[in-house]
C-alpha positions as a printed NumPy array, in Angstrom:
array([[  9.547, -28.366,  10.34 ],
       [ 12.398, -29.379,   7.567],
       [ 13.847, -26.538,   5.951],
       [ 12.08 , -27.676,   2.464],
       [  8.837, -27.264,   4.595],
       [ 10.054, -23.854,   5.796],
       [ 10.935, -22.871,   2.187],
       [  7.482, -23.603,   0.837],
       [  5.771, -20.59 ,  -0.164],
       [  2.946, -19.633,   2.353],
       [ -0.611, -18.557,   0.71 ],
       [ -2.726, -19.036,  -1.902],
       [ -2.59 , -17.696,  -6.002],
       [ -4.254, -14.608,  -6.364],
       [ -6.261, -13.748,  -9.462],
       [ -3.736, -11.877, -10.772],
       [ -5.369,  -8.935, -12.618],
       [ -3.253,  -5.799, -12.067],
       [ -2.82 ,  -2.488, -15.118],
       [  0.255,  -0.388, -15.862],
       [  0.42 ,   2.399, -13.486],
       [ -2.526,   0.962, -11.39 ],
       [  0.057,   1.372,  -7.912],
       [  1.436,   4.895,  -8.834],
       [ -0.382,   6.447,  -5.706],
       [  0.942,   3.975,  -3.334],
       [  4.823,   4.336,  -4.995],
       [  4.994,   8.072,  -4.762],
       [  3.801,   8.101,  -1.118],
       [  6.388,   4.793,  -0.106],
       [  8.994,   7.32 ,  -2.27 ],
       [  8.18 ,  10.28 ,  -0.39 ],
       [  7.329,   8.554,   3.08 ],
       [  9.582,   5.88 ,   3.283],
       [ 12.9  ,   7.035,   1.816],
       [ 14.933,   7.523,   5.24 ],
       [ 14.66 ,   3.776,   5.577],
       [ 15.928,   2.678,   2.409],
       [ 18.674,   5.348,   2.155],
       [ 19.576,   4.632,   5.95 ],
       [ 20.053,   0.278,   4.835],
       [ 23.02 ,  -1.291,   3.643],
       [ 21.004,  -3.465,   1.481],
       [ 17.98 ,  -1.376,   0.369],
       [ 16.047,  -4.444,  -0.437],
       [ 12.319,  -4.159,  -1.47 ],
       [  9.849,  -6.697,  -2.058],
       [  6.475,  -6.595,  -4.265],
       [  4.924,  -9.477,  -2.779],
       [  2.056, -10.742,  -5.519],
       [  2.775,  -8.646,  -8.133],
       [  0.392, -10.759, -10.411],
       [  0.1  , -11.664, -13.813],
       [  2.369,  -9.775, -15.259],
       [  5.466,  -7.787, -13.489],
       [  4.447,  -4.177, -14.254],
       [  4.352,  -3.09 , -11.546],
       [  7.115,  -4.148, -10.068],
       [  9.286,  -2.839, -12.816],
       [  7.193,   0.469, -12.248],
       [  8.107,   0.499,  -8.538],
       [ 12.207,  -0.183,  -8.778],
       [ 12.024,   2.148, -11.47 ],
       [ 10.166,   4.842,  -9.066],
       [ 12.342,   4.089,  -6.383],
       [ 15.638,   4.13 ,  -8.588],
       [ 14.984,   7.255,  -9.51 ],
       [ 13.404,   9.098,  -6.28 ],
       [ 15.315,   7.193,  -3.57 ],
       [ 18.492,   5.427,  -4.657],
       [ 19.315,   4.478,  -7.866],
       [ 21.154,   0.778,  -6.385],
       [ 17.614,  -0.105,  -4.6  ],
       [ 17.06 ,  -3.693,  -5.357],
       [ 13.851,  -5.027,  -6.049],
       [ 12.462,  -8.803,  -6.016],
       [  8.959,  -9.323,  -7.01 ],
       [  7.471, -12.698,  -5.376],
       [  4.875, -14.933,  -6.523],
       [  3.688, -18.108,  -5.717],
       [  2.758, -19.233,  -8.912],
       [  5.525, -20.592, -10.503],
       [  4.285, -19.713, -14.168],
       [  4.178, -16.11 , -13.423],
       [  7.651, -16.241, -12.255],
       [  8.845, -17.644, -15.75 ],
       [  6.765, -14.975, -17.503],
       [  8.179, -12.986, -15.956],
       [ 11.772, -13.305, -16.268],
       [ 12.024, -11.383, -19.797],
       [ 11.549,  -7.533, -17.445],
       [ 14.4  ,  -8.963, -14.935],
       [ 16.283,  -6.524, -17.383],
       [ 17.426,  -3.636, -15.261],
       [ 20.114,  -4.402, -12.639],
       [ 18.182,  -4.907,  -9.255],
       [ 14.968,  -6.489, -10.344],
       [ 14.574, -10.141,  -9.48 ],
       [ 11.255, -12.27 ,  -9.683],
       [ 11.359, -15.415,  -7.62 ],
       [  8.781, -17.65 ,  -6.124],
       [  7.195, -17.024,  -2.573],
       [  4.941, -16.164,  -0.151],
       [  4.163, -14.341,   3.048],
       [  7.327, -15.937,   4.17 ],
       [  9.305, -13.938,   2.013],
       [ 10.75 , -16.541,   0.131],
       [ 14.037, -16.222,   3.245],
       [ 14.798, -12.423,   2.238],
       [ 15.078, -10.071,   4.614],
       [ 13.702,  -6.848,   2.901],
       [ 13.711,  -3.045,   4.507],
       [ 10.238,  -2.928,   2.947],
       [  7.415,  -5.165,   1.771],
       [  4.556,  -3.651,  -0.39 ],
       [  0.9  ,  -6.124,  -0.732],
       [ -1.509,  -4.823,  -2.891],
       [ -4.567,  -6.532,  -3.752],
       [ -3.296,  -9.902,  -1.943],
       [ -5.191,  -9.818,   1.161],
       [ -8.328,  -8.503,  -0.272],
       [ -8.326, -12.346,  -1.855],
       [ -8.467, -13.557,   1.718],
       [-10.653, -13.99 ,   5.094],
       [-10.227, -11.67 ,   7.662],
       [ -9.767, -13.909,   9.738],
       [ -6.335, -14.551,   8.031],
       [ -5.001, -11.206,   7.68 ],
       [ -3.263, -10.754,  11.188],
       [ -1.26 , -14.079,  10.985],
       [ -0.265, -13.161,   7.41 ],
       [  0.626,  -9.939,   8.652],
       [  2.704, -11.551,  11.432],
       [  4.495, -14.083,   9.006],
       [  5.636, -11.041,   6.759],
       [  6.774,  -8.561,   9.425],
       [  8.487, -11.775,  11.086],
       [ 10.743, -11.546,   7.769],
       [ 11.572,  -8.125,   7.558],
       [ 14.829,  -6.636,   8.093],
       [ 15.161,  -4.424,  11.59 ],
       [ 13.25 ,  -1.351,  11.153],
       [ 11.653,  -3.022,   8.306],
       [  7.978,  -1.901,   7.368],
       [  4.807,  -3.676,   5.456],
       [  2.93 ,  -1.508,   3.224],
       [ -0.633,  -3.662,   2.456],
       [ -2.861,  -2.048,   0.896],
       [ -6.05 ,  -2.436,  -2.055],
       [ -6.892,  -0.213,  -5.152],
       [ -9.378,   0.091,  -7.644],
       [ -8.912,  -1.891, -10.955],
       [ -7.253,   1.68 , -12.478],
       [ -5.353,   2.964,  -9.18 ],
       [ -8.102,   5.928,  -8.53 ],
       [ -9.143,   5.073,  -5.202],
       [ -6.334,   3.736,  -2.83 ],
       [ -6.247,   2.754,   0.839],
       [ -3.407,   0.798,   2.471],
       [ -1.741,   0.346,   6.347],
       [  2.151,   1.218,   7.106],
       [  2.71 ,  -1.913,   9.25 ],
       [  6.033,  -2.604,  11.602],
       [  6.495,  -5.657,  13.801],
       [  4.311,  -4.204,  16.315],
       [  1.733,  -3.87 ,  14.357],
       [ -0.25 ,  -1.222,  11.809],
       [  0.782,   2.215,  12.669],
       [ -0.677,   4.702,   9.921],
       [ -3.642,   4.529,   7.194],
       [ -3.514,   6.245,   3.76 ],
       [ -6.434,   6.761,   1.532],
       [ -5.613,   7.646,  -1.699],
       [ -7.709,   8.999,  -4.869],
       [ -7.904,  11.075,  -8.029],
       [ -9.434,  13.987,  -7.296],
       [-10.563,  14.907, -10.603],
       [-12.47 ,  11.396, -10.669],
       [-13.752,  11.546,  -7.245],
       [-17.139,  11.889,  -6.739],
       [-17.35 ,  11.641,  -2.884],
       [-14.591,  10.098,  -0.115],
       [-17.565,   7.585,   0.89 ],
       [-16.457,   6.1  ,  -2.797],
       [-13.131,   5.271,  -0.598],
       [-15.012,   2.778,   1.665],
       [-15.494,   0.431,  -1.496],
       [-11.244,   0.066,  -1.412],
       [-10.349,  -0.178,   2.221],
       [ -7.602,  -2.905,   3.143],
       [ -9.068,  -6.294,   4.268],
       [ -8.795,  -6.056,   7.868],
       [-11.323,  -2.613,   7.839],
       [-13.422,  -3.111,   4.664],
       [-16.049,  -5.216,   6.946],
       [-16.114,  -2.883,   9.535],
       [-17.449,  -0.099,   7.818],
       [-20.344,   0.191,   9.735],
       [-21.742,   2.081,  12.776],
       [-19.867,   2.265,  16.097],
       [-16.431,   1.696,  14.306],
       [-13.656,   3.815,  14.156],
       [-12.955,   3.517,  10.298],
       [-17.02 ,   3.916,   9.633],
       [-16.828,   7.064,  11.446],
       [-13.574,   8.529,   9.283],
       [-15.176,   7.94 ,   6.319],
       [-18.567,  10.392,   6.968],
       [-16.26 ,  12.492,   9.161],
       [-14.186,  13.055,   5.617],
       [-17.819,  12.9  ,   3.344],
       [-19.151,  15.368,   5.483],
       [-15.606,  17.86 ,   5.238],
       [-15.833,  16.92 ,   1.4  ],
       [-19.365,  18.292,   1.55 ],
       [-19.172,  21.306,   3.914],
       [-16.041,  22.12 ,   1.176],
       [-18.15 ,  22.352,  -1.627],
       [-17.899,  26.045,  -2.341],
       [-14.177,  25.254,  -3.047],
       [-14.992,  23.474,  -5.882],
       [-15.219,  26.62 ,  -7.871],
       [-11.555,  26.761,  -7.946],
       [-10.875,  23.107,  -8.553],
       [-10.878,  19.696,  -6.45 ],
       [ -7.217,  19.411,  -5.4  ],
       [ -8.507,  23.451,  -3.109],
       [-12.003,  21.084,  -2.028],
       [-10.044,  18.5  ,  -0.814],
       [ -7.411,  20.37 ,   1.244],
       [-10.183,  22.584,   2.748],
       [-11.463,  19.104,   3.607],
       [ -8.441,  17.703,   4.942],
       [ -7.831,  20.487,   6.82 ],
       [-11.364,  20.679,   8.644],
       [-10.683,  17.215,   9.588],
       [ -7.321,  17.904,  11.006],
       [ -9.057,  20.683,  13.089],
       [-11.939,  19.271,  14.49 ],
       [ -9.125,  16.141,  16.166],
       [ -8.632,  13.524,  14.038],
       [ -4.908,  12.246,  13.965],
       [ -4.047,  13.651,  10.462],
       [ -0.781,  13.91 ,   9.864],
       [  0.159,  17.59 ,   8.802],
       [  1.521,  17.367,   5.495],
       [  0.091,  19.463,   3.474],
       [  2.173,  18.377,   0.418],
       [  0.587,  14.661,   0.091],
       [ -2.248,  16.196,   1.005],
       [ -2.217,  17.702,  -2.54 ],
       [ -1.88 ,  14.599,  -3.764],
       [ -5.083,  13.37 ,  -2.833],
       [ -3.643,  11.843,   0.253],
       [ -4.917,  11.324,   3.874],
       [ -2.832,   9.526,   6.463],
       [ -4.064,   8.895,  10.126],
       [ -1.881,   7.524,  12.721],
       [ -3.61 ,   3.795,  13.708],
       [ -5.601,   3.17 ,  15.585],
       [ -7.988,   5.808,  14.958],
       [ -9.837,   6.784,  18.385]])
């Protein structure tokens, strides 16, 4: 392959649609969760990889991680069409943010962290592991992926923490004062589980493993849903799922499993 063949971005244009704030779960778990990487790096280089039709989010995530990190982060938001690039030039204002076209190849950086949201969900399944390989390929050591899908306004959340060897946690995310039930969750699972939501799978049985805590926490609604969902949380964590004990995120709204689930 010629290195103008290697420099093409790889992947398709998205659809684009994205809202201010509509990533805010994701960015203050990658602040809270992923911090020791970017403080440990020399170049604490992030990538939004299909940040869409406009850069809001991007801008929202340097600024997050500016402020909750390190304030010399720097951020470059990819896309592969070359339009959105332009547009988006005008919010390459702050020092650190970048827009620039690419793919899953990265575009040649070699970032500590990658976060996809709402790219893969535009694909097959069948192509999520070998876009999964090109972009951890690219990563610096000790790099991580976070891929992920959300609701049109960021209420429900899922994504994967992904390394070179492959996933190793899963987050789902939601408001708590919108949420209704966790099955609502299933709707925003990451590519490679949303189709496997179904009997004898692992990710089919979280979800009415976590519907059924939600429900058997009911009488905790009395003093709010961030106290329902904890008692929830914590019933899962006790009867041997692979929660990881945080109580803290868990007060976000947050769940994260080590992956694979048993």
């Amino acid at each position: 392959m010629s290195p103008a063949a290697r420099r093409r971005p790889v992947g398709v244009v998205t659809r684009g649609t994205t809202n201010p704030n509509r990533l805010r779960r994701v960015d203050n778990w990658i602040v809270a969760t992923c911090a020791d990487r970017l403080l440990a790096a020399d170049d604490p280089l992030v990538v939004d990889l299909g940040y869409g039709a406009t850069p809001v989010t991007a801008v929202e995530l340097r600024a997050r991680l500016a402020a909750g990190v390190r304030p010399d982060v720097r951020l470059v938001g990819l896309e592969i069409d070359a339009a959105r690039v332009a547009a988006a030039a005008p919010a390459a204002d702050p020092p650190g943010l970048t827009f620039a076209r690419g793919g899953f190849e990265l575009a040649g950086l070699r970032p500590v962290l990658v976060r996809a949201f709402n790219v893969l969900r535009q694909y097959d399944e069948s192509e999520v592991a070998e876009a999964w390989q090109t972009m951890t390929a690219a990563l610096a050591p000790g790099g991580v992926l976070v891929e992920g899908t959300c609701d049109e306004l960021g209420r429900l959340a899922s994504w994967l923490l992904i390394d070179a060897d492959g996933p190793r946690t899963l987050t789902l995310a939601a408001k708590l004062t919108t949420l209704g039930s966790p099955a609502e969750l299933a709707e925003r699972l990451p590519k490679a589980l949303i189709h496997h939501n179904v009997p004898g799978e692992p990710v089919h049985a979280l979800i009415r493993a976590l519907a059924g805590a939600w429900q058997a926490a009911a009488p905790y609604a009395t003093f709010g849903p961030r106290q329902r969902w904890l008692h929830a949380v914590t019933r899962l964590h006790e009867t041997g799922w692979p929660v990881h004990d945080n109580p803290t995120r868990w007060r976000q709204g947050e769940l994260t499993l080590t992956w694979p689930l048993p």
